[in-house]
N, C-alpha and C positions, 0 to 999 in steps of 0.2 A: 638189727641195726637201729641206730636213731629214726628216729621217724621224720620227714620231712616238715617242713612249717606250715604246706597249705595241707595237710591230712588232718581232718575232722579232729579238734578237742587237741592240736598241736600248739604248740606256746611259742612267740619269740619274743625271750628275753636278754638281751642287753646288760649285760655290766660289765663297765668299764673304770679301769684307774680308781677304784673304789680303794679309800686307804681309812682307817677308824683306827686312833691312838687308844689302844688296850692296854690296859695293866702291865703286860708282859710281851706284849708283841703288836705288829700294826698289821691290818687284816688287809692284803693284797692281792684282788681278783680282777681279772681281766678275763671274761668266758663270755659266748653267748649261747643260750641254750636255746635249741629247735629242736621239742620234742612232746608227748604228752606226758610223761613220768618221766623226770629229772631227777635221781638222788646226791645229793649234797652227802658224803662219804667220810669218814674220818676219826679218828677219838676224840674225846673230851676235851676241850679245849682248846678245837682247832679254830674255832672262829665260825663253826656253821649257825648256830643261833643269832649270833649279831648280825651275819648277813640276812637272815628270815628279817630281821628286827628293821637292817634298812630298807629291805624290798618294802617291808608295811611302812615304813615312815616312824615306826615306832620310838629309832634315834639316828643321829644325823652324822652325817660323815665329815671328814676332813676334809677329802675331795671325795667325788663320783658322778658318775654318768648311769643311772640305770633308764630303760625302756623296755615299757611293753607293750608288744605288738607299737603303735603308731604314738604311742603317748607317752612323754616324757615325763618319769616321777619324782625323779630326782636329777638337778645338772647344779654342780656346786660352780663351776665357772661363771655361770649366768645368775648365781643366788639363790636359784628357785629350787621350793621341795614345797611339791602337790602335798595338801591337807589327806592324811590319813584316810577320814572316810570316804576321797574324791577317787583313793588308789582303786577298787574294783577290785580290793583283794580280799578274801579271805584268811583268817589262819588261825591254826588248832595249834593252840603252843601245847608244850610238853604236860604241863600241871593241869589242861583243857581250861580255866577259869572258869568254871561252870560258879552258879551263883546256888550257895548251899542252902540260903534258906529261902529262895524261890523254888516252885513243882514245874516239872521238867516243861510245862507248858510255857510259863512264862520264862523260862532261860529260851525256846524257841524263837518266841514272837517276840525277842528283843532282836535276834539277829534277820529277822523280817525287814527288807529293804523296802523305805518308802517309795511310793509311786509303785506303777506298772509298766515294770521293763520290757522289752519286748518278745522276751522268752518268760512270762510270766506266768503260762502254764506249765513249762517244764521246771521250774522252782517256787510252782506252790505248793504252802504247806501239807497240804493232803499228798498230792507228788513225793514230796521227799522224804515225809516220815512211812510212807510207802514203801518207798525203797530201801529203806535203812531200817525196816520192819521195827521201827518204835513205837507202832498206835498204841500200843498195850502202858505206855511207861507212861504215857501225855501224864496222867492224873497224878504218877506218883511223884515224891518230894526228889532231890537230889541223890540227897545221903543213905537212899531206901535201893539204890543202883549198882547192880555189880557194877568190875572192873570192866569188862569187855560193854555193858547197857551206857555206862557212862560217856564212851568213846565214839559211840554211832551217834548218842545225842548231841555231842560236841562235833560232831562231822556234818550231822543235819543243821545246827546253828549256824555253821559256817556258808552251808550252802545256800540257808535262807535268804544271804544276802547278794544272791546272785552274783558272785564273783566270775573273773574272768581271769584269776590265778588263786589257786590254794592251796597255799601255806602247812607244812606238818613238821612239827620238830618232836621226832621221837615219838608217836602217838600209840606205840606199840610195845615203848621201853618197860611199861610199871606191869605187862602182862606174862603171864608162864605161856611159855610152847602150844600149849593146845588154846588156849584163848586167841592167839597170835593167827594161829589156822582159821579161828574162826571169823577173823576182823579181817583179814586179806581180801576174801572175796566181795565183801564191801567195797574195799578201795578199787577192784578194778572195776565195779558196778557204775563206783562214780563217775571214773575214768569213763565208762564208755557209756554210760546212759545220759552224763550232764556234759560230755563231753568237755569238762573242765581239765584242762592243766594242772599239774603238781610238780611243787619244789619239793621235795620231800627229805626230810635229816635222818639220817642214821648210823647206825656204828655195827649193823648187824647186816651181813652178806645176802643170807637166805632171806631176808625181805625186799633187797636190794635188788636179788636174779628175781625176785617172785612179783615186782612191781615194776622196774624201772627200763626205761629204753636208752637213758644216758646216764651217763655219771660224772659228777665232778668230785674229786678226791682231793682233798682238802691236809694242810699239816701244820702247824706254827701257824695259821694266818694265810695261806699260801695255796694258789691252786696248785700242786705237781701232777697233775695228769688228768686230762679231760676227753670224754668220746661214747660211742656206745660201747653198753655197758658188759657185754661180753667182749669184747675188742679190750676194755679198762682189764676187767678181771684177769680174761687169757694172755695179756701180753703186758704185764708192768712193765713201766719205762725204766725203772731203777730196784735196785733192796730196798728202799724207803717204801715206796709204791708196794712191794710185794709182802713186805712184813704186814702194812697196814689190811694188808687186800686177803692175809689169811695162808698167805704159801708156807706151806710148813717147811720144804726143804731148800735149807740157798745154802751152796756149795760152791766154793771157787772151782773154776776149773781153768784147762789152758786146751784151744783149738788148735789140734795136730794136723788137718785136713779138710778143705773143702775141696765137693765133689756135686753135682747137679744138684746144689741148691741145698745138701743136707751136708752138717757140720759133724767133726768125730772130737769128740772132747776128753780131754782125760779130766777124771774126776779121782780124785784118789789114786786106791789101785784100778778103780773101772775105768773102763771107757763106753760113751754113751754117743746115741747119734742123733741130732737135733737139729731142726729145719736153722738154717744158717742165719746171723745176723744181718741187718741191713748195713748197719755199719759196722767195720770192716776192725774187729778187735782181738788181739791174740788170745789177752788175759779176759776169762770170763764168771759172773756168777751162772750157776745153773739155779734152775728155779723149779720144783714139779710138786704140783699140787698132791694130799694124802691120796685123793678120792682117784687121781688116775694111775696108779699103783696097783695091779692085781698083783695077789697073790696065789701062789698054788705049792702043793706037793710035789707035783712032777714037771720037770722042767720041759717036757715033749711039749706039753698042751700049751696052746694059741701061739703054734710056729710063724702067724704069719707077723706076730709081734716084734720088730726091731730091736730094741732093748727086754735082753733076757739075762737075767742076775741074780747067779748064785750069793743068798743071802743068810744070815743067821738073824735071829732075835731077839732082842736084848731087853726091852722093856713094852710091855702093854697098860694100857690105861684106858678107865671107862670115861668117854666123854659123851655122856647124856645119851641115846641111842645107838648113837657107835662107836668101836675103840680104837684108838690112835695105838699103831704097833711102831717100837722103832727098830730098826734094821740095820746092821751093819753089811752092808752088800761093798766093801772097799771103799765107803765114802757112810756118811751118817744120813741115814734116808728114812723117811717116814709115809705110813700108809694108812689106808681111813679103811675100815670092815663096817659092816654091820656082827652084831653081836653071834647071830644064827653062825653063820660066814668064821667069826674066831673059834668057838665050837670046835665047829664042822674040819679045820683045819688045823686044830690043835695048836694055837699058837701060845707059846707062853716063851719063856727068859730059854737060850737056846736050844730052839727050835729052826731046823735046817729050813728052808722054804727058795720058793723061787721068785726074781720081782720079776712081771713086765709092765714094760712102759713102752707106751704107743711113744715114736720122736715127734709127731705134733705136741705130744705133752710136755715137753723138754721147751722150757723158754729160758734162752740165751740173754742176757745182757753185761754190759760193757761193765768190765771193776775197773 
């Protein structure tokens, strides 16, 4: 769950009626985040960087109201927008803007915050290039910096300015998978050693469950659904919501019966049984993520499973680690293996099999 606002390195931020005339769309948020890791969610273009860009004051709204914690950054009704470096923010945009022909010492000791704040030993520089294990790079030049050495140094610049929000748009995007693993464990080091806050931008799931305790999911401009961030994943509010969030199967169905609290849907030729909606809809999408999908040969095993579904299979495909199989089980359904798992269960173009799907995994919404 979210995390409450007075828990250690918890952020509350304010935005309101924030409205920015964009090329293509006007960016319309109204959310307040209380949390320590926040991900801003969404594809290309939804408007997550220009919000990173007003929290820093970087460019200025139409209308808006943002605050953090007790301090007001921006309120366009009253005219005022706090100067940039007075915001207490940090932030690591996407490109890092490290300075190429400066040595990683001096790209640090610019983000060195004048005076002595009153957490000054917990964001001195010996402190922080400590903990982002950069002593070794101080001497070297920029451009002499893997991809992953370059990202802790732009994380440690940030920190140096002792902020009290930081800023990440995409800081993980220009890296492979395995570089990915190894910069994670950073971020929650931040998180819990500097106890600093993060708004954090992405378009990718597995960093979002791997960091984040809320989420705000983002589309055209537009927040559609905001909450913690297993709450967001497990229950989209809409198909807009669930496409963006990675649900591979959405299926119209229609609810034939409710019965203590669990719904019986016809899906096709199936019928599936799924904790019931809150609101009260005949016509419904089904929604069931690859990964809660077992497969098996024999349809005996895991009796205690509610949804068991004689299936055939129609197409597999490698994606990165694991393969998406698709299924015709009387409706067009999709399932996530690891590689060992397709093997081991012989699955290829019709191949008999059996689904089960626990009905927690079965999420209902209104078509």
């Amino acid at each position: 769950m979210a995390a409450a606002p007075e828990e250690k390195g918890a952020v509350n931020l304010r935005l309101k009626s924030i409205a920015l005339p964009l090329s293509s769309f006007t960016l319309e948020v109204d959310v307040q985040i209380r949390s320590r890791v926040a991900v801003l969610f969404g594809p290309s273009g939804a408007g997550k960087t220009s919000l990173l860009d007003l929290i820093a004051g970087l460019r200025r709204a139409q209308s808006a109201f943002i605050q953090l914690e007790d301090c007001v950054l921006t309120d366009t009704n009253r005219g005022f927008s706090l100067p940039t470096h007075k915001r207490g923010v940090g932030y690591v945009p996407q490109d890092l803007a490290l300075f190429p022909h400066l040595a990683v010492r001096q790209n640090l000791l610019y983000g060195c915050k004048s005076g002595r704040p009153p957490d000054a030993a917990l964001f001195a520089f010996e402190h922080v290039t400590q903990v982002l294990e950069i002593q070794p790079l101080i001497p070297r030049r920029v451009t002499d910096l893997s991809g992953g050495e370059r990202q802790r140094v732009a994380l440690a610049r940030a920190l140096l300015a002792s902020p009290r929000l930081l800023l990440l748009d995409e800081p993980l995007a220009s890296l492979d998978a395995p570089l990915k693993a190894r910069i994670i464990p950073y971020l929650l080091r931040i998180r819990d050693e500097f106890h600093v806050p993060m708004l954090y931008v992405t378009h990718d799931r597995l960093e979002a469950l791997a960091l984040a305790d809320e989420m705000i999911v983002l589309s055209n401009g537009k927040t559609i659904q905001s909450g913690p961030v297993l709450d967001v994943f497990n229950r989209p509010v809409n198909t807009e919501a669930a496409k963006l969030l990675g649900v591979e199967t959405l299926q119209p169905g229609c609810i034939t019966a409710v019965q203590d609290g669990l719904a019986t849907v016809q899906v096709g030729t199936a019928a599936l049984t799924a904790p019931a909606p809150e609101t009260v809809a005949r016509d419904v999408i089904v929604c069931i993520r690859g990964e809660d999908v077992i497969l098996q040969r024999e349809a005996t095993t895991l009796s205690s499973v509610r949804n068991r579904l004689p299936a055939r299979v129609t197409a597999v495909h490698a994606e990165g680690a694991l393969m998406r199989v698709e299924l015709d089980a009387g409706f067009r359904l999709f399932a996530r293996v690891t590689r060992p798992a397709c093997d081991e269960l012989g699955l290829c173009p019709r191949a008999a099999v059996t689904a089960f799907i626990k009905a927690s995994a079965v999420h209902l919404v209104p078509r």
